[in-house]
N, C-alpha and C positions, 0 to 999 in steps of 0.2 A: 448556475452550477456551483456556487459558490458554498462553502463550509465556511459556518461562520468561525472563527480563532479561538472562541472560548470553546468549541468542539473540538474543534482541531489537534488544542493540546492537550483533550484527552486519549486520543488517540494512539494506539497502540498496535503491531503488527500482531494478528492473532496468532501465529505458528508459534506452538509452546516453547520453540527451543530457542525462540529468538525474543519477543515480547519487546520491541525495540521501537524508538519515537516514527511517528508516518510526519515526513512531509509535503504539502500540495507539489507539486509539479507538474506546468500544463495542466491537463485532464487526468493525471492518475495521482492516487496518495501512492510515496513512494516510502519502503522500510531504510531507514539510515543505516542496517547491519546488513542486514540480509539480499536487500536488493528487490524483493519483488516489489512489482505496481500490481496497485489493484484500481479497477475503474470505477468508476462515480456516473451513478444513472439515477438521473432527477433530482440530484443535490444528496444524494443518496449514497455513502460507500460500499461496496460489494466488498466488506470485509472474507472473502471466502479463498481460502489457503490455496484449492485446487484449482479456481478462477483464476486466479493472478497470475501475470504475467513475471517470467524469470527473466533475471536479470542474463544478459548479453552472455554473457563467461559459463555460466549454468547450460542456455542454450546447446552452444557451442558441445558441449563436453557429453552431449545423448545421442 
């Protein structure tokens, strides 16, 4: 499941209003502004806005 690092840092959160670095964590790339994870199937990132998972605080607040 690995992304290899020269992908990695290309990598960027799709949500136009944030476009912020993803880092690996565990099994999800995670947005360093914004907070969403998004999941990785088959090495694969599911870069998709409405997929991802909100962050804790976001939850909370619907």
């Amino acid at each position: 499941m690995a992304i290899r690092p020269e992908v990695l840092e290309l990598l960027v959160c799709p949500v136009p209003e944030c476009r912020a670095r993803l880092e690996l964590r565990d099994d999800r790339l995670v947005c360093t502004a914004c907070g969403r994870r998004y999941r990785i199937e088959q090495s694969w990132p599911v870069l998709i806005p409405e997929e991802a998972e909100l962050p804790e605080a976001a939850q909370n607040q619907s």
